[in-house]
TISE-829810 format. One record per residue (C-alpha): x, y, z; residue in three letters; residue number from 1. Coordinates in steps of 0.05 Angstrom, whole numbers, plus 32768, in hexadecimal, padded with zeros to 4 digits. Each point is the difference from the previous one (the first is absolute). Layout:
BEGIN
r c1=X c2=Y c3=Z res=ALA n=NUM
...
END
This chain:
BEGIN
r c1=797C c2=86B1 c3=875F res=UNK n=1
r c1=7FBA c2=7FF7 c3=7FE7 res=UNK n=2
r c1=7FFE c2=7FE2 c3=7FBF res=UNK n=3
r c1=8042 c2=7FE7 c3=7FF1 res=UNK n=4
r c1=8009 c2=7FB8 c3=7FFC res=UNK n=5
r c1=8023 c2=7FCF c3=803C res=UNK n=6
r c1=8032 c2=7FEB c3=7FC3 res=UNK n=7
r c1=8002 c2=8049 c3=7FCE res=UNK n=8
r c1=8014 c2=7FF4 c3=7FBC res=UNK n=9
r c1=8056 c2=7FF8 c3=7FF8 res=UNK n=10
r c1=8006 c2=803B c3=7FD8 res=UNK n=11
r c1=7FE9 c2=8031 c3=803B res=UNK n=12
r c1=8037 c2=8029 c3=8013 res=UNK n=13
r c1=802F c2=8003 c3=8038 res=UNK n=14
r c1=7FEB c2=8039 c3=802A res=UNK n=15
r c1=801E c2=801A c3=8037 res=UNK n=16
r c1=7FE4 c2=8012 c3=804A res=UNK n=17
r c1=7FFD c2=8044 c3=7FFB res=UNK n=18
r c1=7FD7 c2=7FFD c3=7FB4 res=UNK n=19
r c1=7FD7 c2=7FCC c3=801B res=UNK n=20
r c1=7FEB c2=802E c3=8039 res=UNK n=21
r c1=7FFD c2=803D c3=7FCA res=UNK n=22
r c1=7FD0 c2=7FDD c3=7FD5 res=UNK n=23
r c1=7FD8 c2=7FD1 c3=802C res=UNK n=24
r c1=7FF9 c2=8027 c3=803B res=UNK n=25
r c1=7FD1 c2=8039 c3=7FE1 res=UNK n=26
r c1=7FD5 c2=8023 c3=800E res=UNK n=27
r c1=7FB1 c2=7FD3 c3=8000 res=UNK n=28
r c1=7FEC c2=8039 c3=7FCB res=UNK n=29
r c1=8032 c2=7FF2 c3=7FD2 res=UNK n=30
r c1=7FFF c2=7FBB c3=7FCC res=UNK n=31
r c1=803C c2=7FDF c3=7FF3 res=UNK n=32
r c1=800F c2=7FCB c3=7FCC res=UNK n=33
r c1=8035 c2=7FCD c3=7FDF res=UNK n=34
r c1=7FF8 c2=7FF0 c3=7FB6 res=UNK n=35
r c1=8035 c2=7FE7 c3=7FD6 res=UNK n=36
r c1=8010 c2=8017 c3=7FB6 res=UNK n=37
r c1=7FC5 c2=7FD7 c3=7FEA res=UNK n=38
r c1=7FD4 c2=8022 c3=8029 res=UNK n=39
r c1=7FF3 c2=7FC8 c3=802F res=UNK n=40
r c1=7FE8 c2=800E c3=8044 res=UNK n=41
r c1=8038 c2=7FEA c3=8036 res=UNK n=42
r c1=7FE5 c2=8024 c3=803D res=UNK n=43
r c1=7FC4 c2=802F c3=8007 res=UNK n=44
r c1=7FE8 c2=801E c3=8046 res=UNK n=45
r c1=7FBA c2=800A c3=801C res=UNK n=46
r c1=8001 c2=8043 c3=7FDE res=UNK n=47
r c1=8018 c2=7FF7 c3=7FC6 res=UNK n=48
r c1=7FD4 c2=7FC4 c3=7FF5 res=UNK n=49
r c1=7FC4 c2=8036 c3=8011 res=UNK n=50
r c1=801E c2=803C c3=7FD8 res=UNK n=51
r c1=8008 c2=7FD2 c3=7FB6 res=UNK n=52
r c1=7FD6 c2=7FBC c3=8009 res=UNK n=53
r c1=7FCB c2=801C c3=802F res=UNK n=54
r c1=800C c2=7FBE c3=8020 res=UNK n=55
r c1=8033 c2=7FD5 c3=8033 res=UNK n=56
r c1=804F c2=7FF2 c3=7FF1 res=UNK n=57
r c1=7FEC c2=7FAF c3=7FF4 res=UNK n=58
r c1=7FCA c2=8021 c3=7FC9 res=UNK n=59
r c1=8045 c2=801A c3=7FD7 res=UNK n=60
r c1=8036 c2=7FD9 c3=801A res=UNK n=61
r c1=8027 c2=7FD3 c3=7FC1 res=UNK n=62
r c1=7FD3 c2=802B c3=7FD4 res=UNK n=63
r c1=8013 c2=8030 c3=7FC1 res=UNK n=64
r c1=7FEA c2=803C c3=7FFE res=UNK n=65
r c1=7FE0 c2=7FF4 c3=7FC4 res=UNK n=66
r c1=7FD4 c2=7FCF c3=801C res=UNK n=67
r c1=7FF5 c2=802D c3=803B res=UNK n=68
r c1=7FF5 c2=8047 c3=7FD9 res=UNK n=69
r c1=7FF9 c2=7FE8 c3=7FB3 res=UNK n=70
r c1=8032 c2=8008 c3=7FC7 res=UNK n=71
r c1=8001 c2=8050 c3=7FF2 res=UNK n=72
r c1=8011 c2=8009 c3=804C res=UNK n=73
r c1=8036 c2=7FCA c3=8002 res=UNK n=74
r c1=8024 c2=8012 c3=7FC4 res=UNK n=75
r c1=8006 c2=8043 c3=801A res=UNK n=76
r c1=8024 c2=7FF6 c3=8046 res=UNK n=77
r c1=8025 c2=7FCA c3=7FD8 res=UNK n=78
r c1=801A c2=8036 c3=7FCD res=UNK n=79
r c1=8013 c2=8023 c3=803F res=UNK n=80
r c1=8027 c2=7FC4 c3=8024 res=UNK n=81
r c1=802C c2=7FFA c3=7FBC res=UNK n=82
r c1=8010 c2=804E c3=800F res=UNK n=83
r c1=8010 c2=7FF9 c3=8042 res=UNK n=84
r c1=8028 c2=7FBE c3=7FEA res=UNK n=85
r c1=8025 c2=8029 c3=7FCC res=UNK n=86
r c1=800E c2=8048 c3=802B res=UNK n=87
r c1=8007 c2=7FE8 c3=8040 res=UNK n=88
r c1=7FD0 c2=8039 c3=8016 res=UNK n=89
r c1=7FC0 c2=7FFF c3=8027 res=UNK n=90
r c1=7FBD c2=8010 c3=7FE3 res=UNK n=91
r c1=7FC6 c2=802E c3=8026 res=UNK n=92
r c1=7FC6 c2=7FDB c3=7FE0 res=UNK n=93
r c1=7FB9 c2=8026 c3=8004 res=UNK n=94
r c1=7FC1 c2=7FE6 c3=7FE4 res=UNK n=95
r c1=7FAE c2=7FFB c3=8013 res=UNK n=96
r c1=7FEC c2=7FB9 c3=8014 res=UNK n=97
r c1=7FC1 c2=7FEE c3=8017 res=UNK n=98
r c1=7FEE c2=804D c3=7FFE res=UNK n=99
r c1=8033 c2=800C c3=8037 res=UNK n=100
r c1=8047 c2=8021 c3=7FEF res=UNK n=101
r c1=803A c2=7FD5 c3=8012 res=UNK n=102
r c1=8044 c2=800D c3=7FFF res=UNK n=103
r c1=8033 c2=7FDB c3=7FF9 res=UNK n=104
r c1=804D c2=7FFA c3=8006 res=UNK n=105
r c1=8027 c2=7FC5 c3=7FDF res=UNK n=106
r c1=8043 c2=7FEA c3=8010 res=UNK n=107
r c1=802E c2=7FC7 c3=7FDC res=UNK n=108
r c1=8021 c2=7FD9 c3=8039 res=UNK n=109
r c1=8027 c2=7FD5 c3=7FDE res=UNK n=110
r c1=8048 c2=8006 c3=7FE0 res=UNK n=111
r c1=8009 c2=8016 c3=7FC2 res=UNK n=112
r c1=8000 c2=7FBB c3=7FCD res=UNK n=113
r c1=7FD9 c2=7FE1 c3=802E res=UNK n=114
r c1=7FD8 c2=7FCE c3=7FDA res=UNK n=115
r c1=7FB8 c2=800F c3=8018 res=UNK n=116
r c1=8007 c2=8045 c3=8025 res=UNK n=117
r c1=7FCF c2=8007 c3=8038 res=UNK n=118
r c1=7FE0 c2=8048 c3=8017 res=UNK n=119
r c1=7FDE c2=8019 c3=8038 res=UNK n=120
r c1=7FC9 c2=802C c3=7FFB res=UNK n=121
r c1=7FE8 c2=802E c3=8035 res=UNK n=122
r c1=7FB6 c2=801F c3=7FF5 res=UNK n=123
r c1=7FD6 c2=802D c3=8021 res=UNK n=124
r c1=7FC2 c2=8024 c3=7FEF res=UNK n=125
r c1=8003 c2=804D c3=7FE3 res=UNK n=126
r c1=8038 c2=8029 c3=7FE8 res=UNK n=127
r c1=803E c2=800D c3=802A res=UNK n=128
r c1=803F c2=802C c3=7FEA res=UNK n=129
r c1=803F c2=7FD8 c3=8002 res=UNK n=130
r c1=8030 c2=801F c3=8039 res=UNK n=131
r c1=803F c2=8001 c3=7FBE res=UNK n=132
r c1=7FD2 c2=8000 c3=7FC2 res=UNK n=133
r c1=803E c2=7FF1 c3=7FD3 res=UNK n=134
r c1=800D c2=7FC5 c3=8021 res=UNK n=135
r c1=7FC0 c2=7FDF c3=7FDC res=UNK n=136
r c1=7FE4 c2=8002 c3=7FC0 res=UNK n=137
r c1=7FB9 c2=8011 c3=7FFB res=UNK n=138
r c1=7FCE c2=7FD5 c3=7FDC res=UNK n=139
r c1=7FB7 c2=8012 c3=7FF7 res=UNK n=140
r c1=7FD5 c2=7FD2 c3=7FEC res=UNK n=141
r c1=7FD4 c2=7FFC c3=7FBB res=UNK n=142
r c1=7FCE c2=7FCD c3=8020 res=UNK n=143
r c1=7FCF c2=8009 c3=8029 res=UNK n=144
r c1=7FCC c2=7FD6 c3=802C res=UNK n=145
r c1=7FCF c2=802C c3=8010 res=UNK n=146
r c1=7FDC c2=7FCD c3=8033 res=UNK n=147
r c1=7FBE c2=8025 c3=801D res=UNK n=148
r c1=8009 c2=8037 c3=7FD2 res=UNK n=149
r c1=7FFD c2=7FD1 c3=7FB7 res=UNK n=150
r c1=7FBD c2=800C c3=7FF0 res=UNK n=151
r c1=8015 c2=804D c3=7FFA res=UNK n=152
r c1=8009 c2=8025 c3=7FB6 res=UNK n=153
r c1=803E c2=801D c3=7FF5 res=UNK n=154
r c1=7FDE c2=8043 c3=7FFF res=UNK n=155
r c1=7FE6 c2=7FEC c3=804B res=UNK n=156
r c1=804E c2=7FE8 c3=8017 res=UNK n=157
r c1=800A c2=8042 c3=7FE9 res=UNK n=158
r c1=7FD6 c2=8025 c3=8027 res=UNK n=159
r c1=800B c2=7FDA c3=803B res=UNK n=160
r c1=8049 c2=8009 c3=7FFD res=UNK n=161
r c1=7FEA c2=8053 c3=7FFA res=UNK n=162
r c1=7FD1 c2=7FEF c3=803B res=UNK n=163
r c1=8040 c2=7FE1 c3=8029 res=UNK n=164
r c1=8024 c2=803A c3=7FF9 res=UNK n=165
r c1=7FCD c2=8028 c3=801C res=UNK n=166
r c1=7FEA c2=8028 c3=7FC8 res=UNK n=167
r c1=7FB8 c2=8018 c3=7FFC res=UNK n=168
r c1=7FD2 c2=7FF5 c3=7FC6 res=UNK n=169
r c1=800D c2=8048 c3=7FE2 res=UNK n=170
r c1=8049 c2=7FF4 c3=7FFF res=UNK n=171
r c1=7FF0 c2=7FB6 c3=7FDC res=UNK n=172
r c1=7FE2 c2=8016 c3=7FD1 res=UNK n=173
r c1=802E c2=8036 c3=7FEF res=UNK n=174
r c1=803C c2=7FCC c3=8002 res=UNK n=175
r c1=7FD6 c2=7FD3 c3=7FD1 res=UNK n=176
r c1=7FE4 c2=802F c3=7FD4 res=UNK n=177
r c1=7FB2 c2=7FED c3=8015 res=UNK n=178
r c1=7FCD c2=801F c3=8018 res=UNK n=179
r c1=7FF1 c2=7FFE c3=804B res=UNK n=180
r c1=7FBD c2=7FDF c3=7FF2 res=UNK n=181
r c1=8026 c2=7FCD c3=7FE0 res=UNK n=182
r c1=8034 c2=7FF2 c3=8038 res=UNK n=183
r c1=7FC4 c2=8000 c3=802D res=UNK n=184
r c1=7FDE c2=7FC3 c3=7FDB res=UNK n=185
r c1=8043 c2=7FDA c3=7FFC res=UNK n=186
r c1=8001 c2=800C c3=8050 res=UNK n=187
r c1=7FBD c2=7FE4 c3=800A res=UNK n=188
r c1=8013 c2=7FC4 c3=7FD1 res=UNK n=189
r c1=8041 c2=7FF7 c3=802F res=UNK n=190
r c1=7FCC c2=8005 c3=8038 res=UNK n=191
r c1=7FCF c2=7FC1 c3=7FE6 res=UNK n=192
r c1=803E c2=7FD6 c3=7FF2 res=UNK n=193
r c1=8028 c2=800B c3=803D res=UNK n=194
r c1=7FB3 c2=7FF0 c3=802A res=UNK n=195
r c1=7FE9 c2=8048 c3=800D res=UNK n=196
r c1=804B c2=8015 c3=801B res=UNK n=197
r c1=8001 c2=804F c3=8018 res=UNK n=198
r c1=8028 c2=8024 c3=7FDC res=UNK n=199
r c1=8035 c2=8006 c3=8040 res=UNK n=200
r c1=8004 c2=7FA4 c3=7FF7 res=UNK n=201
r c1=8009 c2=800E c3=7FB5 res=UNK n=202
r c1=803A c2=802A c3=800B res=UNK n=203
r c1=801A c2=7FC0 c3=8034 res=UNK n=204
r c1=8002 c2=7FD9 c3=7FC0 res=UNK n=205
r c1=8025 c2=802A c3=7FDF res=UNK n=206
r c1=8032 c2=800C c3=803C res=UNK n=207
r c1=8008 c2=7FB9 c3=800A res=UNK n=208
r c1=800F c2=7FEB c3=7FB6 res=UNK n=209
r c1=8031 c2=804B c3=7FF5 res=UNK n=210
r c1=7FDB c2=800B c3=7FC6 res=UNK n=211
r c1=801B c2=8030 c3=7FC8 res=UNK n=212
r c1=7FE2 c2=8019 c3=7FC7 res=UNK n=213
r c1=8028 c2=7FD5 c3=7FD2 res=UNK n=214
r c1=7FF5 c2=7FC3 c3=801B res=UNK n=215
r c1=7FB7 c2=7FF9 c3=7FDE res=UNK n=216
r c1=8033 c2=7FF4 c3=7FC3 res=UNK n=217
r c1=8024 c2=7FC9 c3=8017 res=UNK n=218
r c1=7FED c2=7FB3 c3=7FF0 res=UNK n=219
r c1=7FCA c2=7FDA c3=802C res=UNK n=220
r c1=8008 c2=7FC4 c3=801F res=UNK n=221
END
């Protein structure tokens, strides 16, 4: 088990075979994690390492999340561990990291009362419908690392996110009451700061980060 330490803290859970095979044995795509209610890291895999840290496990092993991903980011999956703590109920966590979408579904694993609950948290890039939506609820996000795509305007996210969705430049600039000569400059501006991307690797960005409308609105990292 990449990652996890020959002698893992005392307040790890006793898990069972079958939910160690569940949540170790994953697919290579998907991250998976162990943080307690502190938000230090217990366990994180190759991927998950990749998908938050853009590093190795040993990079954010014993760490915080706030020393891995700042205070604003912490305090918000620490918000949602003291949920999860209280409802008993998974979260569906989706947010934009590094310019990529990740999503994210957080589990408590210890017993209720336990004095420093630990959750697992299973990640993987873009947006997938639970199978039994009610079984989660659904938190989105009001952060946002942009990664490649921070030196962009909000009026430029915008149109990106437009581009994403395959709209053309007539239908932009009818969504965002400009003029097409207008939406036409901000696309050559999205051009020079993504290096002279086509339109068609523009849109990529926009795929790869699920980028709405709104989310030129929410709070930058």
């Amino acid at each position: 088990m990449t990652g996890l330490s020959e002698n893992p803290p005392g307040n790890l859970p006793e898990l069972s075979a079958d939910l160690i095979a569940q949540l170790f044995c994953t697919d290579p795509t998907v991250g998976f994690a162990l943080c307690d209610i502190n938000g230090t890291v217990l366990y994180v895999n190759d991927r998950s390492a990749e998908l938050f840290i853009q590093g190795k496990p040993e990079d954010g092993l014993g760490k915080t999340l706030n020393e891995l991903l700042g205070e604003e980011w912490a305090a918000e999956r620490l918000d949602m561990f003291e949920r999860i703590t209280e409802s008993r109920k998974p979260i569906l966590s989706r947010h934009i990291l590094h310019g990529r979408q990740i999503q994210s579904t957080i589990r408590v694993l210890t017993e209720q009362g336990a004095d420093n609950p630990v959750f697992s948290i299973l990640s993987s890039e873009g947006v997938h419908d639970p199978s039994d939506p009610a079984a989660f609820e659904v938190v989105e996000s009001k952060l946002i690392s942009l990664g490649p795509l921070d030196a962009l305007t909000r009026r430029e996210i915008e149109v990106l996110a437009l581009i994403g969705h395959g709209m053309t430049s007539k239908q932009i600039a009818a969504m965002l009451h400009r003029s097409v000569r207008t939406i036409a400059q901000h696309a050559d501006s999205l051009r020079g700061k993504l290096n002279g991307a086509t339109r068609v690797q523009i849109a990529e960005f926009a795929r790869a980060a699920c980028l709405e409308l709104t989310d030129a609105e929410l709070t930058r990292l």
